[in-house]
N, C-alpha and C positions, 0 to 999 in steps of 0.2 A: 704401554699399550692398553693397559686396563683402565686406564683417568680419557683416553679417546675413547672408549666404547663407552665409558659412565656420561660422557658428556652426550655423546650422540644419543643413547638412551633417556636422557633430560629434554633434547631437542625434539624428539619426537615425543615423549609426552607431552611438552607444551604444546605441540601442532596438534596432539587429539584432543585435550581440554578444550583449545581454541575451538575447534570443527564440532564438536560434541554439544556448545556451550549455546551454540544458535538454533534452538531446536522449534523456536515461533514458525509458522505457516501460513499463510494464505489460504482462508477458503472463501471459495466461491459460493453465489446462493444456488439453489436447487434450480439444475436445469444449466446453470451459467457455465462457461469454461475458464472464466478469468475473471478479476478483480479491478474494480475502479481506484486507483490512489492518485487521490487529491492530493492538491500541490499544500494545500492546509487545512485546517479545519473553516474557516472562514470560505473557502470557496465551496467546501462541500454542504455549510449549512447553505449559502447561497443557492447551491445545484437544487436543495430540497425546497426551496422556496418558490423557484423556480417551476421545477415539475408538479407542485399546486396549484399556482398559479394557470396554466397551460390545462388543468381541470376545470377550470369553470371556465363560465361564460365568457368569450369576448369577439373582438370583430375580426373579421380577417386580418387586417393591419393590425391590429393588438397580437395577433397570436403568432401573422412574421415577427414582427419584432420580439419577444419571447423566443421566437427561436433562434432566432440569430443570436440573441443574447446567451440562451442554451448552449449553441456551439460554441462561440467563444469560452466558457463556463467550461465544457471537457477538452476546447485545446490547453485549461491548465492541470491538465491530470495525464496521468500515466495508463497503458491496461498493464495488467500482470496476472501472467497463470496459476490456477488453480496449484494450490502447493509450493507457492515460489516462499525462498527461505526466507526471512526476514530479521533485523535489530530492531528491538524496541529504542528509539531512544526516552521517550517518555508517554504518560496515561492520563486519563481523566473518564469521565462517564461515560462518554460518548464514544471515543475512539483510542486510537491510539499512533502515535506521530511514528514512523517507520524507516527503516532505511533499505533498498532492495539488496539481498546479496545476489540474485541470481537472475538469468535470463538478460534480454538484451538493454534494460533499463538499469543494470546493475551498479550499485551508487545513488540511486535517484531517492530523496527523500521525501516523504510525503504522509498522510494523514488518509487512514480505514477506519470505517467502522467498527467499533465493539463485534458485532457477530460473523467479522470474516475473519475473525484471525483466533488460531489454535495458539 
């Protein structure tokens, strides 16, 4: 009876290690309720390219197309709430590549910025 309760005592330490060990978050910026996660980092330097582009100057038909291009641009991204848990799977300057644990995208992989994520 004592080697059943040592083991079930192992099992759940591992389930708290595990739950404890995901402690990255989602922040949003000031004002925001939710977070943009890009399908990569390639479409999100795209998105930023983009949103300059659509600053300056151009003709009406220059600035549809930009936006249609835009939308397509965040049908490849995800939202995600303010504080949703996150795995790092990997980093660099700029962001960091993600995987969701939580909310209705759960699973979904994808690339944030450096200053949304705790």
């Amino acid at each position: 009876m004592s080697i059943h309760r040592f083991n079930v005592a192992i099992v759940i330490s591992v389930i708290m290690l595990g739950v404890s060990g995901c402690s990255h978050r989602l922040i949003a910026d000031r004002g925001q309720r939710s977070i943009r996660v890009y399908q990569d980092e390639e479409v999100y330097n795209s998105t930023l390219e983009i949103q300059r582009a659509m600053k300056g100057e151009m003709t009406q038909a220059q600035r549809g197309f930009i936006g249609m291009v835009a939308g397509i641009a965040q049908t490849e991204s995800r939202e995600a709430d303010d504080g949703t848990r996150v795995a790092i799977i990997s980093r660099d300057s700029a962001g960091s590549q993600v995987e969701l644990l939580e909310g209705s995208d759960k699973g979904y992989k994808g690339f944030v910025p450096q200053g949304n994520l705790r």
